[in-house]
N, C-alpha and C positions, 0 to 999 in steps of 0.2 A: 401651440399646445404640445406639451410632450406625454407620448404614447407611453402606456406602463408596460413593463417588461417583467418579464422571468430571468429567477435567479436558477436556472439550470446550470449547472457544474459538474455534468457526469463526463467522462473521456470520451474519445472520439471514438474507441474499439468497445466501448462499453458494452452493446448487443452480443457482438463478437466473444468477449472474454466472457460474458458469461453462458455463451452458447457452451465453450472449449469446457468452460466449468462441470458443465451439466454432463458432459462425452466423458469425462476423466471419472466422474460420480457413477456413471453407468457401468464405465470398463471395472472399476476397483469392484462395486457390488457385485458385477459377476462374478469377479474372482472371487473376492470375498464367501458368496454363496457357494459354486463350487467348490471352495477347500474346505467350508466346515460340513460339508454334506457328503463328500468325500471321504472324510475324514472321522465325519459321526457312521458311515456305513463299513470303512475299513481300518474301523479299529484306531488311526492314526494319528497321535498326540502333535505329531508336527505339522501335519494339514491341520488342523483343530486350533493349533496356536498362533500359526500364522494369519489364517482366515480370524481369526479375532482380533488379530495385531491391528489387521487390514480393514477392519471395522472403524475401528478409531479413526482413522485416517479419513476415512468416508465420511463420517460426522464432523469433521474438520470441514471436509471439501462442502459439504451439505451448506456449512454455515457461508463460505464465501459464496455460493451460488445461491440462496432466499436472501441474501445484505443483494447483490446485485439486483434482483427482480421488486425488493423494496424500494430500493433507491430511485428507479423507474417509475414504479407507481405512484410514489409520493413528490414526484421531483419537482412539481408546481405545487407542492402543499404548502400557502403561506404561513401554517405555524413553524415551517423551516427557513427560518431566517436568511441563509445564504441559500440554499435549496440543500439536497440531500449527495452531495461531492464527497463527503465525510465518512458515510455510511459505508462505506468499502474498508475506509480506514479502522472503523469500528471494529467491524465482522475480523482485519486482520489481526489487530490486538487480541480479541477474541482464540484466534487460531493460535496464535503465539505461546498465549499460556498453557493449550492443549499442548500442544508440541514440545513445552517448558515439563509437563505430566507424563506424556508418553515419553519421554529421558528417564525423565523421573522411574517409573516403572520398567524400563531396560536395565537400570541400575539396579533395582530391588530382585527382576529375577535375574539377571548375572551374577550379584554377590550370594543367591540361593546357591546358584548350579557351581561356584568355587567352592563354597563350604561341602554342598552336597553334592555332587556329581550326577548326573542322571544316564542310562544308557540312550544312546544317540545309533538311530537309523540310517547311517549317514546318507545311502545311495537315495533315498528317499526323502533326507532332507534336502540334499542337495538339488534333486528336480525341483523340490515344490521353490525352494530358491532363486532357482534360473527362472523358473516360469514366473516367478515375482516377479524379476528385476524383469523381464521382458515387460509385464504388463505398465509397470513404472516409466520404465523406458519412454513406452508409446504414449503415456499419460505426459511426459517430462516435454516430447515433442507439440505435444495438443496446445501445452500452456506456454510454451515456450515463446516469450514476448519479441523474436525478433533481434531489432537493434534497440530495444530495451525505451522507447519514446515512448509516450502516447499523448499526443496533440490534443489540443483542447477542440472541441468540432462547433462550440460558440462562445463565443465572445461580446462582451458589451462593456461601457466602460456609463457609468452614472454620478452624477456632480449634484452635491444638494447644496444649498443655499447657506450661505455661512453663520456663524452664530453671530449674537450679539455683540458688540466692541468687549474688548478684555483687554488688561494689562500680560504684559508675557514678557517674562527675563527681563524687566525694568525697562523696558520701550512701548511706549505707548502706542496702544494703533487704533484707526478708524474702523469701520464695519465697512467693508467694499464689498455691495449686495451684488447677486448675482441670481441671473434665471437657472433653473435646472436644465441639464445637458443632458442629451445622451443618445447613442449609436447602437444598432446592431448590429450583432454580430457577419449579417450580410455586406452591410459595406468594411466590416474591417474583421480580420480573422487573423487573432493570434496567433504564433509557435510558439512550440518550446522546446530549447536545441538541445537541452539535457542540463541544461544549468543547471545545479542541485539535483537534487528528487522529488521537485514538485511536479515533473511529467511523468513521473511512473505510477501505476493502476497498482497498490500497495493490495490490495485483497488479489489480484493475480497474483503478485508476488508470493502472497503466502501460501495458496495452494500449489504453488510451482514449490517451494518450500518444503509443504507437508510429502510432495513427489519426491520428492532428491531424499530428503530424511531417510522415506520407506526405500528407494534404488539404495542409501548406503547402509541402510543392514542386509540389504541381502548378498550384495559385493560382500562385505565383511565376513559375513554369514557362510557365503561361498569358499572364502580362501580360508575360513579356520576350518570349515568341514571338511575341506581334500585334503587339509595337513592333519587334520585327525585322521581320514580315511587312509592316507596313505605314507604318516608320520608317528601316529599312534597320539599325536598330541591333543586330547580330549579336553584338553585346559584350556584352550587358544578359544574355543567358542564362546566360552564365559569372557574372558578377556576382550574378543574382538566385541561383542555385546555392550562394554563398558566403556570402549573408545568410540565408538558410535555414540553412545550417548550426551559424550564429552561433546564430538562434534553438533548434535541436534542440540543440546542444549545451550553452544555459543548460537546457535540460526538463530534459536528462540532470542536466545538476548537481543539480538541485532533487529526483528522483525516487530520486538518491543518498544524498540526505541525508535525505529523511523516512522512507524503508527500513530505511539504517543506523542511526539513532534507536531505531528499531523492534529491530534485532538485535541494537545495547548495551545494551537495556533502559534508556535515557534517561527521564527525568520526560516523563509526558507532556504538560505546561503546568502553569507557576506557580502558577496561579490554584486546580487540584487539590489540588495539594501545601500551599499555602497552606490552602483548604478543610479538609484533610483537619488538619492540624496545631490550625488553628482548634477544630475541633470538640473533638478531645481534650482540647487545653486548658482550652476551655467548662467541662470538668468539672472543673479544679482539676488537674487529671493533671498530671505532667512527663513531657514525651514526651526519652525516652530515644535511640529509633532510628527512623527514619521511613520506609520505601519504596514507591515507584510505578513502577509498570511497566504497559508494553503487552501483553497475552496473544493478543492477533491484534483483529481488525476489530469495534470496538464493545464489547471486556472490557478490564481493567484491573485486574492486583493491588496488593493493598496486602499489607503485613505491616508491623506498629507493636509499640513496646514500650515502655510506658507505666507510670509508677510512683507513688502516692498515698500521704499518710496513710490518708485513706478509701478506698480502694479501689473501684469498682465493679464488679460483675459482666462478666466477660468479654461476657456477651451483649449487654450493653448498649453496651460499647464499638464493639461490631460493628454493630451497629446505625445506630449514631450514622453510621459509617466507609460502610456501605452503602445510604445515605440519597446521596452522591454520584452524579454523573451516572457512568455509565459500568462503576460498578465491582460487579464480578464472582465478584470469591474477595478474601478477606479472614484475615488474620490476626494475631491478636491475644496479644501476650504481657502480663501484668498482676504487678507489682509492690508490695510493700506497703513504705511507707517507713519506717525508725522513726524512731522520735517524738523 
């Protein structure tokens, strides 16, 4: 008899990052609160705008920290087909577009403050600045992933019973039944050595993201405000505003596309794929149908269907398939060719 099993596919730091999540969303609302109450008591347009800037950012981080405590609590819900691996991926798409908006609006009031110039506090902006970048800083360490891995912390590999006979690519083949298979992740436990980006936690990514964004306006922010204060160049602050945005709006692109990767179910690197074709071949097999997918941070399914004069045992084919870096659930359809 074979035991049913859970599709759990969260990362193996998963607890973890979303602990770091929750510390970076407290650090930012303090500051957050402190500058616009500061700010609302002395008077202070620069505390006022920034503590608003730093709001945005906070409802960014907000979103990848409830995606992480979802994902947990639903991660055996069987209306989730693979489990909830993905949900991180979601929440980062999600945060991308935020951060695609907050460009967007560095741009709208940078091209205000060129047309219009506004008088600038400088010694005043420049603290509430530093004390930014300091609090980003310590947020950038919280989230900061390390050597960029995150291992998958279960593993299982599942083989269903193959379909019916079919014709495929004008060879005829037999139906070679097979019992259902399958391991857990206690006797076998995948890595992933960085092959592609199917071992990175993509919702850390983005709030480490949404952190760098806020550290490079206030860097920015900082060196146009000492060359205004002590160059007279009152222009550069609008300008540095505008090259910042340049930069957060390429993140945005990039955290859009290795998200949505993730939510088409994209290969996740050639080099896999390649791998994984190789192997079956190895055995004389013709591989039939081939697929790769991400199941969230550090798993990776396969499902293959493969057809032989000589046949091999499904387990073995699994085998061979879950010898890969990365992968996590497996499945195997087995074919007998005739002769």
């Amino acid at each position: 008899m074979v035991e049913p099993h859970s599709h759990e596919f969260l990362g193996r730091d998963h607890d973890r990052n979303a602990l770091r999540t929750w510390l970076v969303i407290a650090l930012t609302t303090a500051m957050m609160i402190a500058e616009i109450i500061a700010g609302t008591l002395f008077g202070s347009m620069a505390l006022l705008a920034d503590g608003w800037h730093m709001s945005t950012h906070a409802g960014a981080l907000l979103i990848s920290a409830l995606a992480y405590g979802y994902a947990k609590r639903h991660r055996n819900d069987p209306r989730f087909t693979y489990g909830t691996g993905k949900i991180g991926d979601l929440a980062a798409f999600t945060s991308a577009v935020a951060l695609g908006l907050i460009a967007l609006l560095i741009v709208w009031e940078s091209l205000q403050r060129l047309v219009a110039p506004v008088p600038i506090d400088f010694t005043e902006a420049i603290v509430v600045a530093t004390i930014g970048l300091a609090v980003n800083l310590a947020s950038a360490v919280l989230l900061h992933q390390g050597d960029g891995h995150d291992h998958g912390h279960h593993s299982h590999e599942h083989h269903r019973a193959s379909e019916p006979p079919h014709e495929a690519s004008g060879h005829r083949t037999a139906h070679h039944a097979y019992a259902e298979t399958h391991r857990h992740g206690s006797d076998h436990h995948e890595h992933d050595h960085g092959h592609g980006r199917h071992g990175h936690d993509t919702n850390l990514r983005a709030a480490y993201i949404h952190v760098l964004a806020d550290a490079l306006t206030s860097v920015l922010a900082i060196v146009a405000l000492l060359a205004g204060l002590f160059l007279g160049w009152n222009w550069l602050d609008a300008l540095s505003g505008l090259l910042g945005a340049i930069v957060i709006a390429h993140w945005s692109r990039g955290l859009m596309r290795i998200a949505a990767a993730t939510l088409l179910d994209m290969t996740p690197g050639d080099n896999l794929v390649r791998g994984a074709r190789s192997k079956l071949e190895g055995t004389g097999a013709r591989v039939i149908d081939l697929h790769l997918w991400r199941l969230g941070p550090g798993h990776v399914g396969v499902t293959a269907s493969v057809a032989s004069l000589q046949p091999r045992s499904p387990d073995e084919y699994r085998r061979l398939l879950s010898d890969l870096p990365g992968v996590s659930h497996v499945t195997v359809e087995v074919h007998r060719e005739a002769a």
